[in-house]
C-alpha positions in Angstrom: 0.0 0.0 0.0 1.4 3.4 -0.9 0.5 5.6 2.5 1.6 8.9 0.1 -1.1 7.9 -1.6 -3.7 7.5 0.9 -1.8 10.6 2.3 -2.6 12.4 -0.7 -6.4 11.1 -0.9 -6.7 12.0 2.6 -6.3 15.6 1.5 -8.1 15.6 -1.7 -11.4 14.7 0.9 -10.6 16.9 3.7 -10.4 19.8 1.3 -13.7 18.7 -0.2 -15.3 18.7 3.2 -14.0 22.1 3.9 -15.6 23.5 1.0 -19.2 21.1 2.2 -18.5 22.7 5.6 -18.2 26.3 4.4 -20.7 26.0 2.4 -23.2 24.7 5.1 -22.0 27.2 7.0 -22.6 30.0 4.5 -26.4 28.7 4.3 -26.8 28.9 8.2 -25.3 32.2 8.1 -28.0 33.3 5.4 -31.5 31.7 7.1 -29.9 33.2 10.3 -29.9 36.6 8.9 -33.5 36.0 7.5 -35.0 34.7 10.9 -33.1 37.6 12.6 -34.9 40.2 10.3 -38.1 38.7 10.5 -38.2 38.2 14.3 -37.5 42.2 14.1 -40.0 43.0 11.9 -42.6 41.0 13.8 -41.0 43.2 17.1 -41.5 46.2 15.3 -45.0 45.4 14.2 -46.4 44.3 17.7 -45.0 47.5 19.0 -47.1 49.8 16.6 -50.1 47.4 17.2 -49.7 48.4 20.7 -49.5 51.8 19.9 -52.8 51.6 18.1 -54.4 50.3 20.6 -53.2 53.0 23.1 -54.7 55.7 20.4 -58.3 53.8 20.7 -58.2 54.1 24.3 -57.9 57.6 24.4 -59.4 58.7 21.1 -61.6 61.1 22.2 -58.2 63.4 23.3 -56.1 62.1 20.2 -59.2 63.5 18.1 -59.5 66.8 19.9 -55.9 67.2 20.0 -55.3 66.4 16.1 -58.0 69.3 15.3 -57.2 71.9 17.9 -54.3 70.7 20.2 -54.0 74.4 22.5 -57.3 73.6 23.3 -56.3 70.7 25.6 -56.3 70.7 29.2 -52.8 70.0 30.3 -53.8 66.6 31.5 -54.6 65.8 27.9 -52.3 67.5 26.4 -49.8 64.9 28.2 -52.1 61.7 27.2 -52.3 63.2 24.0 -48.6 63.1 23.9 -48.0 60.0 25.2 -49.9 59.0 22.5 -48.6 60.5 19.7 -44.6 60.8 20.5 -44.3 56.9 20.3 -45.5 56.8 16.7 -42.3 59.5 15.5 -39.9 57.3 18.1 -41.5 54.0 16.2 -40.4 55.8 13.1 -37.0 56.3 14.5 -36.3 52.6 15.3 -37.4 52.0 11.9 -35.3 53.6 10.0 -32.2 52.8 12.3 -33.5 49.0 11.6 -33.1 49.8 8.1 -30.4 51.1 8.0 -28.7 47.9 10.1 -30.5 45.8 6.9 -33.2 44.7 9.6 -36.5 46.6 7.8 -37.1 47.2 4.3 -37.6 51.1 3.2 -41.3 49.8 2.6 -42.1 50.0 6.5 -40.2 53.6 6.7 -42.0 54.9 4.4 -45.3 53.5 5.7 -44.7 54.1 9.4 -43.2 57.2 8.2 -46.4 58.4 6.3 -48.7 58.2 9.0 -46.3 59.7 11.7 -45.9 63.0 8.7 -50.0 62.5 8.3 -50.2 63.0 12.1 -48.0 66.3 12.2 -49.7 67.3 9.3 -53.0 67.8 11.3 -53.6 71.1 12.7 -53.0 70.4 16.1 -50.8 67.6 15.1 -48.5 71.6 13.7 -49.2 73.0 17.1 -48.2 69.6 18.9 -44.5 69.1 16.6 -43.5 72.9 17.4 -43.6 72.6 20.8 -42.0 68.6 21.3 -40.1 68.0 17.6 -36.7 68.8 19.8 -37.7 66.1 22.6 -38.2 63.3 20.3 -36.0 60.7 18.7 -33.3 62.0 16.0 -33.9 60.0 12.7 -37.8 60.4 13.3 -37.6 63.8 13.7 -35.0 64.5 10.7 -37.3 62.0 8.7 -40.5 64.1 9.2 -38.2 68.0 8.8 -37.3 66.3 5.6 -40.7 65.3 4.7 -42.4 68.6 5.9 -39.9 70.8 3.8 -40.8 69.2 0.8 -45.1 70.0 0.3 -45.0 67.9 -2.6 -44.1 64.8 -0.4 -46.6 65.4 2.0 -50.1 62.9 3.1 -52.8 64.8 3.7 -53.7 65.5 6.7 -55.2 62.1 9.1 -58.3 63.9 9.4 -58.6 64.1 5.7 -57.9 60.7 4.9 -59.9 59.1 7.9 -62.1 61.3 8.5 -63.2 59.4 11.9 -60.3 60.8 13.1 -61.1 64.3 13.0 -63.6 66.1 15.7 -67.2 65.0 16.2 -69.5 67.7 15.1 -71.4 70.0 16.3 -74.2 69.1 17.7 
């Protein structure tokens, strides 16, 4: 038997299942990524589901304050915030998802739409000039951008759901 042979056979197949190895390894790495990403997007979701839901528990003030926010009592004027703010800091961990290659520009630019729809409101104006500084930074420099450009712009929320405008007048 010729061991330089075998020896030489013995490295023809450990190199071959290298290259199996890395390869398997690349594939892991790959469904990895894609079970990371959609674990985060799931997150991300649930947390603006949540956020809905915290806007139908106090839609009555959410209303008001999207039509004519100085016109809040300071006691809603903070539930109105604590409403609202998450949306823009929702926005924010969006984009900084997206731009880690965790979110697609899709879900910016929807979560990003309705937080711009929200600002766009007349109280939502009144509301953004007084906390726009407080909030997150890519939010914020998301919705500036969006809000210097008119042509970019939703209508207002009010406009395009109009059950979340004011009741009227009795």
């Amino acid at each position: 038997m010729n061991w330089e042979a075998v020896g030489a056979v013995g490295e023809v197949l450990g190199g071959v299942l290298v290259i199996f190895s890395l390869i398997y390894l690349g594939v892991q790495v790959k469904q990895s990524g894609a079970l990371a990403r959609a674990t985060a997007q799931r997150d991300l979701y649930q947390d603006y589901q949540g956020y809905l839901s915290k806007l139908a528990e106090e839609a009555d003030i959410v209303r008001q304050g999207l039509h004519d926010f100085a016109s809040l009592k300071k006691s809603e004027a903070l539930t109105f915030n604590m409403c609202v703010a998450p949306f823009i800091n929702h926005l924010d961990q969006t984009i900084r998802m997206h731009k880690s290659g965790f979110e697609t520009q899709d879900n910016v630019d929807l979560y990003g739409g309705l937080a711009v729809a929200l600002v766009c409101t007349p109280g939502g104006r009144e509301w953004w000039k007084l906390i726009a500084q407080s909030l997150a930074v890519e939010g914020r420099r998301y919705i500036e951008e969006r809000l210097a450009s008119p042509e970019t712009l939703p209508p207002p929320l009010h406009e395009t759901l109009p059950f979340m405008g004011p009741d009227d007048p009795d």
